[in-house]
Each structure stands twice: as C-alpha cells, then as structure tokens.
C-alpha positions, 0 to 999 in steps of 0.5 A: 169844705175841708180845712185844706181847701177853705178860701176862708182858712187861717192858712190864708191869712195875710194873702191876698186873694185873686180874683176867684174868690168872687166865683160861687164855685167851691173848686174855683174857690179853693183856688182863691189864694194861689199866687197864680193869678186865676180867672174864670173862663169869660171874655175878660180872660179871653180878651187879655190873651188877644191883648198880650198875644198870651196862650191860654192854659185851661185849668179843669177840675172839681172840688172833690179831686184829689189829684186836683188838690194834689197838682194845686199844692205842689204847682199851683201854690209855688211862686215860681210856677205862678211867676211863669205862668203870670208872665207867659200866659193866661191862667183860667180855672174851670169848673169841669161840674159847672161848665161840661161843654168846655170839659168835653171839648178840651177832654176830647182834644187831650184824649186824640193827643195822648189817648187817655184823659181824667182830672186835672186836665190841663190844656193849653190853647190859643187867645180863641180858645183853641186847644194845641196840647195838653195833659192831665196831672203834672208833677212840679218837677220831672218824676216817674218819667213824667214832665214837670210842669215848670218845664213844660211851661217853660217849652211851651213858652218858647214854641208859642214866641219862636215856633208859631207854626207848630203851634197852628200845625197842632191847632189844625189837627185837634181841630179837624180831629174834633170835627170828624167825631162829629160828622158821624152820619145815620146808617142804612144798616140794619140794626138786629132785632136782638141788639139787647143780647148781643151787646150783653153777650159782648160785655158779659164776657169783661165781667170778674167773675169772683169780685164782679164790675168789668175788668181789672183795677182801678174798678167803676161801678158801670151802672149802666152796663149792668142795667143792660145785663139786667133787661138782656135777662129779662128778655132773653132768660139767660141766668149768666146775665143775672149773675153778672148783675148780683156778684157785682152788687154783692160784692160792691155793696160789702166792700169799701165803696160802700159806707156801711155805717152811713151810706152810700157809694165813693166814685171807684175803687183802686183795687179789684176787689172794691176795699179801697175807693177813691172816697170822694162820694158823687151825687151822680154815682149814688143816683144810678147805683140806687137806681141799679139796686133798686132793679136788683131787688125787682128782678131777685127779691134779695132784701139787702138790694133794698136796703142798700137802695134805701140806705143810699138815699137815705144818706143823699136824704140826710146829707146832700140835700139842701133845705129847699129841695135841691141836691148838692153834688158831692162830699170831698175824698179828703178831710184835715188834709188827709184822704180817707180820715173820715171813714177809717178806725183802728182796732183799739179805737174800735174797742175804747168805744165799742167794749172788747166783745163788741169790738171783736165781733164787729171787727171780725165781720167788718175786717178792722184789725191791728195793722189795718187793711189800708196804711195803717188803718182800716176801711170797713168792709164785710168779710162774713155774712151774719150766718158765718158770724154766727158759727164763729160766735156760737150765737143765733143770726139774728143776735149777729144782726141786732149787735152789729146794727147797735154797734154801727150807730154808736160807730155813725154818732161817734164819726159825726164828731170828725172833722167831715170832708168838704162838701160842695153845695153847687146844685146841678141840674143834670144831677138833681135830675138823676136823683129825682129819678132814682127817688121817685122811682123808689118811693113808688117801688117800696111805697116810701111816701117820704121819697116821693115827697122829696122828689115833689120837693124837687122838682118844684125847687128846679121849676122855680129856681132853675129857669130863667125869664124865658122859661129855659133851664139854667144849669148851676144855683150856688149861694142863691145863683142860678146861672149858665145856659143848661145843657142837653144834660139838663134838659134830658135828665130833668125830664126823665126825672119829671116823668118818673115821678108822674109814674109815681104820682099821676100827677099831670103837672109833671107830664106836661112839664116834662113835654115842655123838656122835650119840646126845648130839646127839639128846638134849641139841641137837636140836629134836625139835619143829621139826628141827635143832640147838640150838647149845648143850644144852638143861642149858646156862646160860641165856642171851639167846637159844638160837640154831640155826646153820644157815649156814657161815661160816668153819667149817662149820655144826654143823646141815650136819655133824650131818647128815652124821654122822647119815647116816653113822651110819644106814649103819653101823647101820640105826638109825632115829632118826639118818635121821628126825633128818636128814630133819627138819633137811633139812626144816627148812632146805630153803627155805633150801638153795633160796635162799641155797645159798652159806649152805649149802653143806655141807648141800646136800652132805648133801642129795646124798647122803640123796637119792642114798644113799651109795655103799658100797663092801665089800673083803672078804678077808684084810686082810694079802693084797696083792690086797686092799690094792691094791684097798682103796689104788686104790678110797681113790686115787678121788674118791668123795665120798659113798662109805663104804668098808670092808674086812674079812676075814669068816672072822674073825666080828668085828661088821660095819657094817650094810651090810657085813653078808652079804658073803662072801670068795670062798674063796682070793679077795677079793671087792668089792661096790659099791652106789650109788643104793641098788642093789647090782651083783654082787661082783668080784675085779679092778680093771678089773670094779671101776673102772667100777662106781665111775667 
C-alpha cells in the first residue's frame, strides 16, 4: 500500500489502533489508526447499537479510492468528528470489493434519496441495519454548497433523540422503494426477434464520435456496451456499429487511460478525450477491456487490438498476480500521497534519462512537454502514429517503431524504482473469474500457451482455496483466508470462466465444474417463482433487503451472465433445467431489455444467442494432426461471438458434449460440422468449404 495508507507506517507511530487492524481487508485496514472507533460490519456492531439505542453509520468503500482517502484525511482522522461520531453513533467500515450485497442495498437507498451514488458512500441506518439517509463524499466543513460532515452528524444526532418519527417515516419509504425494485414480474410482451439492433441503434447514437465511449466527461470504458455494438455488426453488417467500436479502442488505447509503457487500463477518465484518468488500475476493468480488445482484433484484424489485448494481460501476468494463481484486485491511484506520481514525467527528466534525440521523438509522439499536459506534468499519451513521427522526423516507420519501443523499456526499468502505488492483494472470486475468461479466451485466439496455462492455474487456485467444507464457493482469500459466502457474481463468472477455458482446452474437468456452478445457482439463487437470480443465497445472513442485480455496471451483471452460462451449459449437456432456468430470467427482464438496453447490455447478448441458438462448431479428427490444428487455429482467428467450438478425435471413445455427440472423423481425414440458427450444414474437410459456413 502507499506510504499514506500503510497501517504499518511511521505516521502511526505511538497511536493506538482500533479494532480494524485485525481485518484482512487493505481498505479497512487503512483505517486502522482513525480515531473513530471502526468496527466491521458483524453482530458485535449491530448489537452494541441495539444495546446503546445508536444509529449506525455505514461507511463503504475501497482501497484504491481516492476520494475515500480524501474523506478519511479530512473527517475520519480529525478527533472531533471521531469524538462525535463515537458518542452518537456506531461507526462501521465496509469493504464495498469484499461485501457487494451490502454496497448494493445502501447504493440503492442512497441513489432513490438523492439520485445519484459512488465512493465513499456513507449511509446512516437503524441498529437493524435499515438505511434513513445517506450521501456519498462530504467535506468536514460546509464547502461548494455541500453539508459538512460535523453538522450533518450533529443534525442527525438530534433527529435520531428528538424526531424519532421521521426517522421511521424515512426508513418506510427506502424500504418500500427497495422493495418495488424487485417485484418486477415477467412480461407477456413480446420481445422482437431483432432486440440486438435496435438496442445498438438506440446506443449508438451517445457515441462521440471524434474521442469515442458514450457521452461527454467523465468518460468509462463501457465495455459491455461495445461488446454489443460488435454482435449488432455481426448480425446485421451495419459498418456505423463497427466505427463506433474502433474510434472508441483507438482513441482509449492512445490516451492516458492506457499505461503505454506498462500496461494496462485506469478505471476512467476526467476528461472526454481520455488523457487524464482516475488512475487507480481495477482488476475487473482490464479483464473486459482485454476481452473487448480482443473482439476488436477478430472482427477488423488491426494488430495494435492485439497487442494491446496482449500487453494488458501481460501487466495483470507480471503484476496483479499472486504466486499460486490467484489475482489481486487493484493498484491504487495514489503514490507518496499524491495521485497520479507514479506514471507522470517532465520533459527535462525525459531528456536526463532518455538523451536529447531520443527525448525529442519520444516526447513528440508521447505529448510530454515543458508545462505538462496535466498540473505540471505529463501524462503519456500518443498524439502521432509512427507514420506522421516518421514525416516529422525524416526517418523510416519502422526507425520510429524500433526507438520508441527502446526508449519505453529504458522509461518501464527506470519507473520500476518509484515508489509504486498501493495495491490491494484481496482475491475476489467474481474478479478472478473475469480474468480466467479473458485469458483463456486469448490464450486460444492468439495461441499464447503461457495464458492458457495461467488460467489452468487459476482455476485450480479457486477450486482449491475458495470452497468451503461444503463444496460452496467463498467469495474473498486475503493473507491465507477465505471467507464470506459468494454471491451469485461468483458463481456465475466463475462458471463462465470454467467454461472458456474448456473451449480453450477441452478439458472435461472444466465442463463439469462449471455444471456444478450452474447447478448451485439454481439451488441456492435463483427465484423459481418470479425467474432471476438473488444476489446472495437463499442460507446467507439476513439482511435489509434481498436484492436481484439485473443491470451492468462497471461489472457485468450476475443475472445477464447467469444466462450465458445456463445456455452454455443447456448446449453441452441437453439438460432442461438450465434452458427453462434462462428463458425465465429472460422473461423476467424482457420489458427492461426493451427499454433500458444500455442497463442490459449483456443480457440482451444473451437474448441473441437463446433466440438464434449458439453456433456449434465440431473439428473432429486426430488432435495431434497438423490439418486439424490449423483449422481449429483458423476457426478461434474468426469473430464468432455466440460460436461453441470443440474438437476432438472420436476414435479414442472419450465422453463428448452433447451436441458433438454423433460426429464421425472421416477415416484418415477431419471432418468439421457447423450448425447455426439450429440447422446443421454437411460436414467439410477444407478451409475454403469451411470459411463461408462460418462467414
């Protein structure tokens, strides 16, 4: 963690610490030394508020958040607020990565109270847990037209011991609020056959069009949006949702959301034109932004999709990854107290490491000049493309390619000797599943048998250390323990990530835990009654409310993935239960897909291929034949989004998916059956027979 926040610091020295240093949690952890007397969420806290007659305050957040840090310099480490908020109330510290279910409930009530949320979200609640008001960052003091956070303490200490009734009133109203968002009911309306397009066509239009993503500042990648304006190409050829999808990458992957010299994506950026970020790097983000450039290079071919893909991995490789498998989940914006240190330069810098020739070209291309491009300094962004470098310079592309990438490693060596920005070492189930996707779908598209076998490695770290006695997923392993109850995310993104990486292995074992996944989520999550997905288990604590997550938001949501999965696995196994499972949460949402398609973006994917079908794609033949190799290779190079692809060599009798079962090798040959839109064509032994079945 960065010096700031490190509860083992010399800034702490001769403070007594509260009772947060014994959590695992780097957030809570960093708040180990607040005079406010923190608990973590548990009975102990609940139960002292019942005892005292105390409101709680819920205090949410996460390590790499910079305004969290913010709050907890100005409020959280003054001893009169700790004063007033020891006195009056219960203190608890969230963790929003390690406890979701808690972030969405008292996300939710804030949003319905002010109509807009984020982090720190601080919500104030009953002994039970039930929120009555709440708001995200506060200043100390009144500021800007918004409350100090001493006087809203104080305001609400006062209504709490005077004005109890309105205390009740407010509880009521989140409450029934909380409650009407999730009795929606399925709908008899029928969805269009061509959701996909139109929801693309309702989207499309937010895109800028000169810096790409959606809208104006602060800009987010919207990964899953984009995913969607790639399959609405796919299906229906309209080149404006292509463009949409390669402005976007082109534009983020030049700009200062993308570390050009290690790596990887910050979460968002301030501006529209994505020079500046937030520069906190999230597991997640880089997860789907690889997934997404990954798609890119598929459907256009353009090599920078894929070495961005590749380079972006190789950061999560090299970085965020423990040395038993498992992913850590972010590195923090800040280092030495100061957002951003870590990945700026100056120009004279550029030039003391760099030489003066090799400084100017660099600095050209990478827009790092005297007065910076961001508080005095710059952030490293591409303004010209080797070619225009090359004009400028009078010097062949490929000179421009071979210095700039010599000068980024001497730029990479040189930064590893900063001080680095803290990086939270939690691994979290849901997260690590993203990323097992995103590798092992990689490792087979770019035949990388290093990310194929990072994701094996995975998988098996999860299976291993992330179950409990029960076989039931846990959902966090920080400092050698797993804990908490997973939630439908982890189920549901862990078993998309088991069953990529059977497509990148045909490894049966991956199949059937996956189907394992799946059967867990019918049992433990999902509302037989109304379709859809709980977000906790129906055994999990009682809390205020049990809350189903339909939407996207930075993350996919686990409904929208639960029913890729549950399709997935109807394909591979001709089970029932997981299609009528899916048809119902489709039924559930439909209304919602119609009308609030960027909300659902992942699911109107799923929509696509239940009403389609998926495309299968059978390779069958000797495994270890060059002819079958090339085509498995050249059918994985393709843009097949909805496509299940499997080989195998059926003269060695080993168990098949179900809808591989039946094919036949041609006797000293392979063979290749395709079956889209739920018909099947004749099988084929060459590329050129092959290649416009699959067009």
């Amino acid at each position: 963690m960065s010096a700031t926040h490190d509860p083992s610091s010399s800034a702490h020295a001769g403070r007594t610490p509260n009772r947060l240093i014994h959590e695992t949690s780097p957030y809570l952890q960093q708040h180990a030394y607040n005079p406010v007397d923190w608990y973590a969420w548990g009975p102990e806290a609940l139960e002292k508020a019942r005892r005292e007659d105390k409101p709680l305050l819920v205090s949410i957040g996460y390590s790499a958040c910079h305004w969290c840090h913010v709050m907890e310099r100005e409020s959280f480490e003054s001893e009169a607020i700790a004063k007033l908020l020891n006195e009056r109330f219960v203190p608890i510290k969230v963790d929003r990565e390690e406890r979701p279910d808690l972030d969405h409930i008292y996300m939710n009530a804030v949003q319905m109270l002010t109509g807009h949320g984020g982090w720190p979200l601080n919500v104030f609640c009953t002994p039970e847990g039930k929120p009555f008001w709440g708001g995200t960052y506060f200043p100390p003091e009144q500021r800007h037209q918004m409350p100090g956070f001493k006087q809203i303490l104080e305001s609400l200490s006062d209504t709490w011991k005077k004005r109890r009734g309105e205390i009740h009133k407010a509880v009521d109203q989140i409450a029934n609020g909380v409650e009407r968002a999730n009795q929606l009911v399925a709908s008899d309306s029928d969805v269009p056959g061509d959701l996909l397009v139109r929801a693309a066509d309702a989207l499309v239009r937010a895109v800028d069009q000169h810096h790409g993503g959606l809208g104006q500042a602060p800009k987010f990648p919207n990964t899953l949006v984009f995913e969607l304006f790639l399959r609405a190409w796919k299906v229906s050829g309209e080149k404006r949702f292509l463009d949409a999808v390669t402005v976007t990458l082109d534009r983020m992957a030049a700009g200062g959301i993308y570390d050009h010299l290690g790596g990887g994506f910050a979460r968002y950026s301030t501006d529209e034109r994505w020079l500046v970020p937030h520069f906190e790097k999230m597991l997640y983000d880089n997860a789907l932004l690889a997934e997404l450039y990954l798609e890119g290079f598929l459907a256009t071919g353009n090599a920078d999709y894929e070495r961005v893909a590749e380079e972006t991995l190789d950061w999560v490789l090299a970085d965020m990854t423990d040395a038993s498998g498992g992913f850590y989940s972010t590195r923090d914006a800040d280092s030495e107290g100061v957002e951003g240190k870590f990945y700026v330069w100056g120009r004279a810098e550029l030039e003391g490491i760099l030489g003066r020739d090799e400084a100017k070209l660099f600095a050209r291309v990478y827009d790092v000049s005297e007065g910076g491009n961001w508080e005095g300094a710059s952030i490293l962004n591409r303004l010209v493309t080797d070619e225009q470098a090359a004009k400028l310079f009078e010097i062949t592309p490929e000179e421009v390619a071979r210095r700039l990438a010599a000068s980024r490693k001497i730029l990479k060596s040189v930064r590893s000797r900063r001080v680095h920005p803290g990086r939270d070492e939690k691994i979290l189930t849901a997260w690590n599943g993203l990323m097992l996707s995103a590798l092992a779908r990689a490792g087979a598209a770019f035949g990388r048998a290093d990310y194929v076998a990072a994701a094996r490695k995975n998988a098996e770290f999860v299976w291993e250390r992330l179950r409990d006695e029960r076989g039931r997923l846990l959902a966090v392993l920080k400092d050698g323990r797993s804990r908490l109850p997973a939630y439908v995310d982890d189920y549901a993104f862990y078993a998309r990530g088991l069953l990529d990486l059977f497509d990148a292995t045909f490894d049966a074992t991956y199949a059937s835990r996956a189907r394992e996944l799946g059967n867990a989520l019918l049992e433990h999550f999902e509302d037989r009654e109304a379709g859809g997905f709980f977000f906790t288990a129906h055994d999990h604590e009682p809390l205020a409310a049990r809350t189903k997550t339909a939407f996207d938001g930075a993350i996919p949501s686990g409904n929208g993935i639960a029913v890729h999965v549950l399709l997935r696995l109807h394909a591979l196994t001709e089970d029932e239960r997981y299609l009528e499972a899916a048809e119902r949460t489709l039924d559930l949402y439909a209304e919602s897909m119609m009308k609030q398609p960027f909300g659902l973006a992942k699911m109107i994917q799923a929509f696509e291929v239940y009403g389609q079908g998926p495309t299968e794609v059978v390779i069958a033949g000797d495994l270890a034949s060059p002819k079958t190799q090339e085509l498995l290779a050249k059918v994985r190079s393709l843009f097949l989004p909805s496509a299940i692809v499997y080989a195998f060599d059926p003269s060695k009798g080993a168990p098949a998916p179900a809808f591989a079962r039946d094919r036949r090798a041609i006797p000293g040959d392979t063979a290749v059956y395709v079956c889209r839109n739920r018909a099947c064509a004749a099988p084929v032994t060459t590329w050129e027979k092959l290649a416009p079945l699959l067009g």
